[in-house]
MARKESE-495500 format. One record per residue (C-alpha): x, y, z; residue in three letters. Coordinates in pm, whole numbers, plus 50000, padded with zeros to 5 digits. Layout:
N
> X_Y_Z_Ala .
...
***
This chain:
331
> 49401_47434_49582_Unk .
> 49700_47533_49336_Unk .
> 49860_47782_49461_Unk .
> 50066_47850_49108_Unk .
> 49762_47975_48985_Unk .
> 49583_48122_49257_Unk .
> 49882_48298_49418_Unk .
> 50102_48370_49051_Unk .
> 50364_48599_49301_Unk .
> 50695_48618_49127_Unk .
> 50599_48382_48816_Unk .
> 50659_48472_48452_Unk .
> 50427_48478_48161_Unk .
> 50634_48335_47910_Unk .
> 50302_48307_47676_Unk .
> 50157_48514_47504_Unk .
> 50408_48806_47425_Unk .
> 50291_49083_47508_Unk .
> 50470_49498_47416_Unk .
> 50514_49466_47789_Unk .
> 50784_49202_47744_Unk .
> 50965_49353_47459_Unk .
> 51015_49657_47656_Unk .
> 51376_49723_47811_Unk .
> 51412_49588_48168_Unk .
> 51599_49870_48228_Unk .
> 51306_50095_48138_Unk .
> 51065_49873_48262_Unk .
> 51254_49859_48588_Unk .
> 51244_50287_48598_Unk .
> 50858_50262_48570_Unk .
> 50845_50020_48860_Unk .
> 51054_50248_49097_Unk .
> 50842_50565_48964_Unk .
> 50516_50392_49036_Unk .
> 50628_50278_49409_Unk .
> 50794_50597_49467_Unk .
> 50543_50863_49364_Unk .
> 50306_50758_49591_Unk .
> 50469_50961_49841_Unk .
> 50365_51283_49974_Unk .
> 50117_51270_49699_Unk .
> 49798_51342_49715_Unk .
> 49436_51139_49683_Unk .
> 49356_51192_49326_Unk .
> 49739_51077_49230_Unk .
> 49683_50758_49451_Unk .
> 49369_50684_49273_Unk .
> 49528_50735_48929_Unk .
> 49842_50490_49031_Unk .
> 49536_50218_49050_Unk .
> 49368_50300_48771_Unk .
> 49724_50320_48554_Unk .
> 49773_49945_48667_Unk .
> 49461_49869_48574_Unk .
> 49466_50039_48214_Unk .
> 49847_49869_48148_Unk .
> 49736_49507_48253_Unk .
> 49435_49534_47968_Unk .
> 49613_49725_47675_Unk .
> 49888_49465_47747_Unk .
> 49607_49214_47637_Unk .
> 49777_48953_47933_Unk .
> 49490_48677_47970_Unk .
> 49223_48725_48235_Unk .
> 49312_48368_48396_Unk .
> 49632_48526_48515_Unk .
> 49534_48815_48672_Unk .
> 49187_48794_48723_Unk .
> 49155_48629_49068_Unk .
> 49452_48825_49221_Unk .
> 49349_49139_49095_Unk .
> 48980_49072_49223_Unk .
> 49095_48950_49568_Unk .
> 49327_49247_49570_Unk .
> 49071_49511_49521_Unk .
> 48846_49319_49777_Unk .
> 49101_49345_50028_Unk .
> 49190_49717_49966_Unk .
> 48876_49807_49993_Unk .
> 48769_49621_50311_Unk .
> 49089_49836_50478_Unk .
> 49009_50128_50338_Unk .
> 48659_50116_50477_Unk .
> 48789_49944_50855_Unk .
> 49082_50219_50862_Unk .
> 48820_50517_50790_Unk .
> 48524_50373_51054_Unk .
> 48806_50361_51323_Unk .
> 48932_50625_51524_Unk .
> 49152_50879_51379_Unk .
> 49440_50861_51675_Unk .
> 49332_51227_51770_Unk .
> 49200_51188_52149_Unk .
> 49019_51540_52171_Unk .
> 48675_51656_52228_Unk .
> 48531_51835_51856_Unk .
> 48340_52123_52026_Unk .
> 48297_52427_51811_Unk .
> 48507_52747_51878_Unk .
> 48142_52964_51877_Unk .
> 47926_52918_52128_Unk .
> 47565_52793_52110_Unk .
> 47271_52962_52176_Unk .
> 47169_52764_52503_Unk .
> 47553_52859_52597_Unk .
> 47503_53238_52596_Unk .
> 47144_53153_52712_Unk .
> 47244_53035_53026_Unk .
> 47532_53267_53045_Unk .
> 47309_53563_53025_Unk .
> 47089_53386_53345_Unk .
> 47380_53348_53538_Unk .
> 47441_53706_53509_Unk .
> 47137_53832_53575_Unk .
> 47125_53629_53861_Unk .
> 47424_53776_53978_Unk .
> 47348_54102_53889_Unk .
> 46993_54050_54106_Unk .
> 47168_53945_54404_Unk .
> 47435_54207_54428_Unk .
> 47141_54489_54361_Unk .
> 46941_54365_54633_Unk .
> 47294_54400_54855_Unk .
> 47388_54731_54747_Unk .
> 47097_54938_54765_Unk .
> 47309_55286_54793_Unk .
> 47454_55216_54445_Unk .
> 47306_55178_54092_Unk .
> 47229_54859_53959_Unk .
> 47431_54717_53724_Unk .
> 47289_54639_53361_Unk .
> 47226_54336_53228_Unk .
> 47369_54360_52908_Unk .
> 47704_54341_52842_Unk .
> 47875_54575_52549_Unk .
> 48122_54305_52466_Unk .
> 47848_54060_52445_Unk .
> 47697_53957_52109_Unk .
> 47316_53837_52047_Unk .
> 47323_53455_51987_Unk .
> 47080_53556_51666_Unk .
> 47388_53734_51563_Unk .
> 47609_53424_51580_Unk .
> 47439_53250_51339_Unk .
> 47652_53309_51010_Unk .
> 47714_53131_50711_Unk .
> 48049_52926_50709_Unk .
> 48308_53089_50466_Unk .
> 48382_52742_50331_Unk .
> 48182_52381_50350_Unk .
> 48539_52216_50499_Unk .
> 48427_51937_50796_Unk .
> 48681_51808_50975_Unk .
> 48386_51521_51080_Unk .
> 48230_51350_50754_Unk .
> 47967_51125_50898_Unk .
> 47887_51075_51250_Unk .
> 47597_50817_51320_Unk .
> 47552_50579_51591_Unk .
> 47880_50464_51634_Unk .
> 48024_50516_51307_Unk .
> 48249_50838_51274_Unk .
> 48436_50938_50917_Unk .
> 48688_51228_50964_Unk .
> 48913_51368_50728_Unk .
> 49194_51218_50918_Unk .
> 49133_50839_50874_Unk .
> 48944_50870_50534_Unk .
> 49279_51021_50426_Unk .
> 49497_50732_50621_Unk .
> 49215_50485_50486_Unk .
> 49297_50552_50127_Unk .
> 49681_50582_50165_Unk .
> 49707_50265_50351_Unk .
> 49506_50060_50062_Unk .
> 49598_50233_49760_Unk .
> 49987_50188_49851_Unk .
> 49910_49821_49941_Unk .
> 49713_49794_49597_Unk .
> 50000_49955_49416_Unk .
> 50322_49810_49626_Unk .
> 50203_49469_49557_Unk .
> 50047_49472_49211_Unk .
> 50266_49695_49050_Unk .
> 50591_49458_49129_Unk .
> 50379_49141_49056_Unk .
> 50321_49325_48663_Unk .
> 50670_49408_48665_Unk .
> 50791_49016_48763_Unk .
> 50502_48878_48523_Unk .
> 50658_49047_48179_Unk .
> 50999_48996_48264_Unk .
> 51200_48728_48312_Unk .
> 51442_48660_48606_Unk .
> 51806_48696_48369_Unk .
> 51663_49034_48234_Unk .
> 51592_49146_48580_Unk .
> 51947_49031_48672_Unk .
> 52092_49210_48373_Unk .
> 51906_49541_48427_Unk .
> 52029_49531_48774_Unk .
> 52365_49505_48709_Unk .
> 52393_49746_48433_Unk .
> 52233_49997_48667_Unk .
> 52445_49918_48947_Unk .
> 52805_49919_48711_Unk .
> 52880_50230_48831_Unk .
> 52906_50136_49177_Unk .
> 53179_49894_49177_Unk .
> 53442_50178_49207_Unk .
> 53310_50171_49569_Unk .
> 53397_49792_49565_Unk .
> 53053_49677_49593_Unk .
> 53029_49310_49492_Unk .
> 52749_49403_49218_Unk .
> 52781_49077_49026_Unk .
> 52675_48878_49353_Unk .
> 52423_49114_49428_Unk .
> 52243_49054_49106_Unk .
> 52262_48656_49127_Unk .
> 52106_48663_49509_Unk .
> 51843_48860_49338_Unk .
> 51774_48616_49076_Unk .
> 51815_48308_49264_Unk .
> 51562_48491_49527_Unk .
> 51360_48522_49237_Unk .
> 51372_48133_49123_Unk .
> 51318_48022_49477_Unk .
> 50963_48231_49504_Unk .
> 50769_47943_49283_Unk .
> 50947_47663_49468_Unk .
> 50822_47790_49823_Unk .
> 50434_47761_49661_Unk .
> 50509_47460_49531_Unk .
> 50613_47314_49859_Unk .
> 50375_47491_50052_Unk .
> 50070_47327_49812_Unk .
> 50242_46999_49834_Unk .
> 50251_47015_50257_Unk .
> 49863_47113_50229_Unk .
> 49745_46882_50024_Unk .
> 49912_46589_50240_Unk .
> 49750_46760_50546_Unk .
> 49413_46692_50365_Unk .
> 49442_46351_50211_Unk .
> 49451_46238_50554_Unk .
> 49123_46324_50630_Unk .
> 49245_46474_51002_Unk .
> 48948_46544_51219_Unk .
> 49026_46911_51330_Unk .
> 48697_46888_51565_Unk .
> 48839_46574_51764_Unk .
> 49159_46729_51772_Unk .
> 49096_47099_51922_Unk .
> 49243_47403_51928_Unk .
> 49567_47240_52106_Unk .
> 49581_46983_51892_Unk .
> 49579_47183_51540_Unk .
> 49811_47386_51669_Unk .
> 50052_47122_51712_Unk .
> 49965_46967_51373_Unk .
> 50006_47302_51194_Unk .
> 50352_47340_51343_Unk .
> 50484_47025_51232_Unk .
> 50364_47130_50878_Unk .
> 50558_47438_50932_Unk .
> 50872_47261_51021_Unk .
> 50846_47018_50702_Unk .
> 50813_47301_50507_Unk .
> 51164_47503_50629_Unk .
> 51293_47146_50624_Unk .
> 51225_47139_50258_Unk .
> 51328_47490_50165_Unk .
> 51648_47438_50321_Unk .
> 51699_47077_50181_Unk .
> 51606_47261_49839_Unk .
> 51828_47538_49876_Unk .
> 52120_47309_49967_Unk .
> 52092_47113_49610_Unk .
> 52079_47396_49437_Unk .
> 52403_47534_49617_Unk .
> 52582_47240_49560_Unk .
> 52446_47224_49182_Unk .
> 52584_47562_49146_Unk .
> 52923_47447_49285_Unk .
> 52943_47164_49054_Unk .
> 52918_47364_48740_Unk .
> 53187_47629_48899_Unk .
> 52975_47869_49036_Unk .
> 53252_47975_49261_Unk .
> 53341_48336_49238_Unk .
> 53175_48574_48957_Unk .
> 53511_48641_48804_Unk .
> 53567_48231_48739_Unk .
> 53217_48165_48583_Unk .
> 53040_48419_48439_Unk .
> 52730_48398_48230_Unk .
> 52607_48621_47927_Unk .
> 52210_48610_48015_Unk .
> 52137_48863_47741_Unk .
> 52212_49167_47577_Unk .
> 52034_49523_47623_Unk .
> 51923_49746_47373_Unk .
> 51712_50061_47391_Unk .
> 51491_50060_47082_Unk .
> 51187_50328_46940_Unk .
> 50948_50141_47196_Unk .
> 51169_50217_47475_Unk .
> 51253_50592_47424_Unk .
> 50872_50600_47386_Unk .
> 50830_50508_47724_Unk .
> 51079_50676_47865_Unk .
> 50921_51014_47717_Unk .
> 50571_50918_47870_Unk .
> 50748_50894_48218_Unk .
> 50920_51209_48133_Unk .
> 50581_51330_48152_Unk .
> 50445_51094_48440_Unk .
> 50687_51283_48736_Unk .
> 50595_51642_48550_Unk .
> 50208_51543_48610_Unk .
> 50335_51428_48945_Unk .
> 50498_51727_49027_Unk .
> 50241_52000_48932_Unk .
> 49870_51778_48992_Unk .
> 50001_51486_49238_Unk .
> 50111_51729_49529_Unk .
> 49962_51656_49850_Unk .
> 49933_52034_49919_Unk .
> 49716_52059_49601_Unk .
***
């Protein structure tokens, strides 16, 4: 198992080029935030188009189908098997559905009750009239028996055990398109663009804020070193894994006790290594005077908006305007 390839979280494509990676971070970086924001308070048709947008991007960017081809297909299979668990299960509403008109048999039984009533208190009172039967404020069940105004149903499908209602079909598809869209859209993002144009974007954004004294320059080296450190935690994690199974370990002689133990040790080589590896590179960083930002600082790369990018940035002019008047969840 290679995890590299199976799991490419936080890697970067560095062949082929694609327009994706000529495009501005800074623009690229706007999209991302659009796409994870939008989401919200929008309705099922916009959440729906978010997945089909990724979709359309990752083939008109022509990447190759070995990169995204397994995560994207065990994405969508996931997704899917939570939006069909979340809309089978109960909707968190713990009320009885009974219709606000009553049915036939109802008023059936009513209306015997009341002659009953009626029957007993004539044979009482024989001085007095009898009372009628029928009731002015009482309607004919043939009478109740009108067409609805709309074909709204609160319950969808309702067979054996299985219940759809509008309620968790709705949580159902918010729950696995934001999942779908949280974690693919930011894997796109990290896949065309490299960790120092992430860094620069980041702190050209955030400029602005150091009036406030807010250490900006560290805050966009945690983020790339974060951002380094993702592949190194796979690699570790398939090197632990494949030791585990070049020693052939009997799991049946062992028991459920016994690969529990073995699977913790694994898990305590493997912070072991991630804090032996982020030691070196600390101290590798010291070395070469990676002290304070204002002592060392590096010149990743230089930003510049060209015809591409003002493109773009027109397109998501009109993104959040198709957001705004089709995407709202009142709509």
């Amino acid at each position: 198992m290679d995890l590299l390839k199976t799991l490419p979280i936080g890697l970067y494509l560095e062949e082929p080029i694609t327009w994706l990676h000529r495009l501005d971070p800074r623009v690229k970086l706007f999209w991302l935030v659009s796409i994870l924001v939008s989401p919200l308070l929008a309705n099922a048709a916009w959440r729906f188009f978010l997945v089909g947008l990724l979709i359309v991007i990752t083939l008109l960017a022509m990447i190759p189908l070995r990169v995204w081809r397994q995560q994207m297909g065990w994405l969508l299979f996931l997704c899917t098997l939570m939006l069909v668990l979340t809309s089978l299960l109960p909707d968190g509403l713990v009320i009885n559905y009974q219709s606000p008109v009553p049915s036939p048999q109802q008023l059936q039984s009513f209306t015997d009750d009341s002659s009953a009533a009626a029957s007993s208190e004539a044979s009482e009172t024989t001085s007095e009239e009898a009372p009628s039967n029928d009731f002015p404020d009482q309607f004919a069940p043939e009478s109740l028996n009108l067409p609805q105004p709309t074909g709204y149903r609160y319950v969808l499908f309702d067979m054996w055990r299985l219940r759809i209602t509008q309620r968790s079909l709705e949580l159902g598809i918010r729950i696995s398109t934001l999942f779908f869209t949280l974690i693919y859209g930011t894997n796109l993002f990290l896949l065309t663009t490299a960790a120092e144009e992430v860094t620069v974007a980041l702190e050209v954004l955030m400029r602005p804020l150091r009036s406030l004294k807010i250490p900006v320059t560290e805050i966009a080296l945690t983020v790339t070193l974060a951002l380094r450190f993702i592949p190194l935690v796979l690699e570790e994690t398939q090197n632990l894994i494949r030791s585990v199974q070049t020693r052939a370990i009997n799991w049946k002689k062992l028991g459920f006790r016994g690969s529990i133990q073995v699977w913790l040790a694994v898990v305590e080589r493997l912070l072991k290594n991630l804090l032996l590896r982020a030691e070196q590179t600390a101290a590798a960083m010291a070395v070469r005077g990676f002290t304070t930002p204002n002592t060392h600082r590096v010149k990743w790369s230089e930003l510049r908006l060209g015809s591409a990018d003002f493109l773009v940035l027109v397109i998501l002019i009109g993104f959040w305007y198709a957001r705004v008047v089709w995407g709202h969840e009142g709509v």
